[in-house]
N, C-alpha and C positions, 0 to 999 in steps of 0.2 A: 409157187414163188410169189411171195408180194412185192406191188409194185406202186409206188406214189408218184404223184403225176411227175413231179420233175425229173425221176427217176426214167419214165417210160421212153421206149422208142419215138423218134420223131415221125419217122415213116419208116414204107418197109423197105426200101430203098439204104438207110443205114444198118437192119442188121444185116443185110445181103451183102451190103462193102466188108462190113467188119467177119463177115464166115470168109468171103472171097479173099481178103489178106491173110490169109495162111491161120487161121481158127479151124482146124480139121480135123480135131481130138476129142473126143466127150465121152458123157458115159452113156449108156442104154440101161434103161431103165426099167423090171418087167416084172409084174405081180406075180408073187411068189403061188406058188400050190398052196389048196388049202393047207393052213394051220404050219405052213412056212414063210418066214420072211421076204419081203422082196430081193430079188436079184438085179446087183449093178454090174456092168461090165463097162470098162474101160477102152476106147478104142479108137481107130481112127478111122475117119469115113469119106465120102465123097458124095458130091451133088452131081444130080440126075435129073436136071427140071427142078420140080418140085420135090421132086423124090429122095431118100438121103439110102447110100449103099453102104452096106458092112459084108462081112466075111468073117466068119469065127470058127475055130478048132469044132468038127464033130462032136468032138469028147466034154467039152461044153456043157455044162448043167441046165445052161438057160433054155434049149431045146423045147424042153417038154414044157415047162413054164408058158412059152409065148403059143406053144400050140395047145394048152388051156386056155388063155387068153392071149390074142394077138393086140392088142390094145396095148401101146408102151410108150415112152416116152426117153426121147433124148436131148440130153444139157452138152452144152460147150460153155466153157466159161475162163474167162480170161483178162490179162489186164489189168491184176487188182496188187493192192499194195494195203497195208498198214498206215493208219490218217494217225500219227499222235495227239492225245489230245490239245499240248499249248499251240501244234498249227491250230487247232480248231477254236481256241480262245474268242470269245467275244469281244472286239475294240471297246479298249475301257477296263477292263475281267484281266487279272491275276491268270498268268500264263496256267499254271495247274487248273485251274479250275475248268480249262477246257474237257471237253467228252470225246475220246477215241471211236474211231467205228475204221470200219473198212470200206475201199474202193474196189468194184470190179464192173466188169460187160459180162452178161451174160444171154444165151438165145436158147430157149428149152420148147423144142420140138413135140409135139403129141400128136404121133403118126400109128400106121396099123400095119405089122409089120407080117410080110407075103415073105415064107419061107422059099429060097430057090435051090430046091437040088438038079435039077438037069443039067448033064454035064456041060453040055452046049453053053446053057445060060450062065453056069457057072463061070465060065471061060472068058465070057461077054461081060461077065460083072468085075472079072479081076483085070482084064482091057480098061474097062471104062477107068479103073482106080487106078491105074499105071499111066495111064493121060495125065490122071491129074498127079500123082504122085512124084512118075518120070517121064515128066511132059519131053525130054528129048529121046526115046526112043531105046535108052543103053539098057535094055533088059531082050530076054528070049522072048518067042514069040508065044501068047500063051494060046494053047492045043490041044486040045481033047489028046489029039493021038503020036503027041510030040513032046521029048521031055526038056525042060525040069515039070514044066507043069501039069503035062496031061497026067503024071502019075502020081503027083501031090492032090489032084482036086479031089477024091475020095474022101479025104483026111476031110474037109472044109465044107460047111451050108453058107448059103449065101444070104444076103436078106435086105430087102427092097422095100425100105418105109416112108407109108405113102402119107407123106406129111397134112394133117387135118385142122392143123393149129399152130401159131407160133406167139412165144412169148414174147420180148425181149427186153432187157433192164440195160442200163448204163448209171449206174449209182457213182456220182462223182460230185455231190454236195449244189447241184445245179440250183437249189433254192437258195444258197445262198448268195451275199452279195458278190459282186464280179470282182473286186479289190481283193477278195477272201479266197475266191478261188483262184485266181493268180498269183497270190502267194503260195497256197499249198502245193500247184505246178511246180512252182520255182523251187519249193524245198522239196519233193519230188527227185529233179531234175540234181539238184546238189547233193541230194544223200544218194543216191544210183543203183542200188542196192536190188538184186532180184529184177520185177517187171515195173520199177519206179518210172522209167523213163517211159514204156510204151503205157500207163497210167498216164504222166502225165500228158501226154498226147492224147489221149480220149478224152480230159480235162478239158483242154485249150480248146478243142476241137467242138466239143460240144458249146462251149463259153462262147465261142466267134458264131456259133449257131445262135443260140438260145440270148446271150447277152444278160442283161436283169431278170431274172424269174416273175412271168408273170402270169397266174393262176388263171 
């Protein structure tokens, strides 16, 4: 993922807020077998410390893959919208003659991912994600030897990645002037369309941070 400075995380402290506001979906990411392409999978996950939990179908392709190489990596990315380019017009410049690009937040993990089948741990991993998932408690109790779950865990690997790196982008035009990016907020926030509004709130939010761009 390339990242230019205005673009970059300010500390690590904001992508920790932005996974913490409900960012709990990504994809895992895992080098294919020889002379196969890489596998992506879709998913949603949980923090554990530093650590990030999944749970996936046995039947799963990705299996043998991450037990060739355990080395993988995981993206969440979120928050992004469509920049037309006459928002992006230069003051002065012929609305068309603006350049489109795209807004998004993104945090991409490169972790080393510890397969868990013990049922015990298994049970402990899908706790931990039910905290986070149904923090009030309306679900069965999960059980090795109690059902719905002790006789689902079979079916499921678990996987416990041990995060070694983190990227994180927020690409929202922060180099430029502050009058340019409160407008593109504001049309943003007028057009509403998809995740316009929670863009522009990563906008504003960074702008009250960051202010004038300065190298």
């Amino acid at each position: 993922m390339f990242i230019q400075p205005w673009d970059a995380g300010l500390d690590e402290a904001e992508w920790q807020t932005w996974i913490a506001e409900g960012h709990d979906f990504g994809q895992l990411s895992v080098n294919g077998l020889p002379g196969h392409p890489p596998i992506v999978v879709p998913t949603h996950f949980s923090c554990d410390g530093r650590d990030l939990l999944v749970h996936l179908a046995r039947p799963n392709p990705v299996w043998k893959a991450i037990e060739h190489d355990p080395n993988v990596v995981f993206t969440v990315i979120g928050d992004y919208a469509f920049i037309p380019g006459p928002w992006r017009a230069k003051a002065g410049t012929p609305p068309h003659e603006g350049v489109p690009t795209s807004y998004y937040a993104a945090v991409q993990f490169t972790c080393r991912a510890d397969i868990v089948d013990d049922p015990e741990a298994k049970a402990e991993l899908l706790r931990r994600q039910l905290a986070h998932f149904q923090p009030d408690g309306d679900h069965a109790a999960v059980a090795v030897d109690q059902p719905p779950y002790g006789r689902m865990l079979s079916g499921i690997r678990g996987l416990r990645l041990a995060v070694t790196e983190v990227r994180a982008k927020f690409k929202y035009d922060d180099h430029k002037p502050v009058e340019h990016r409160t407008a593109v907020a504001d049309h943003l926030t007028a057009r509403g369309q998809g995740l316009d509004v929670p863009t522009a709130h990563q906008q504003r939010r960074r702008l009250d941070r960051i202010g004038p761009w300065k190298p």
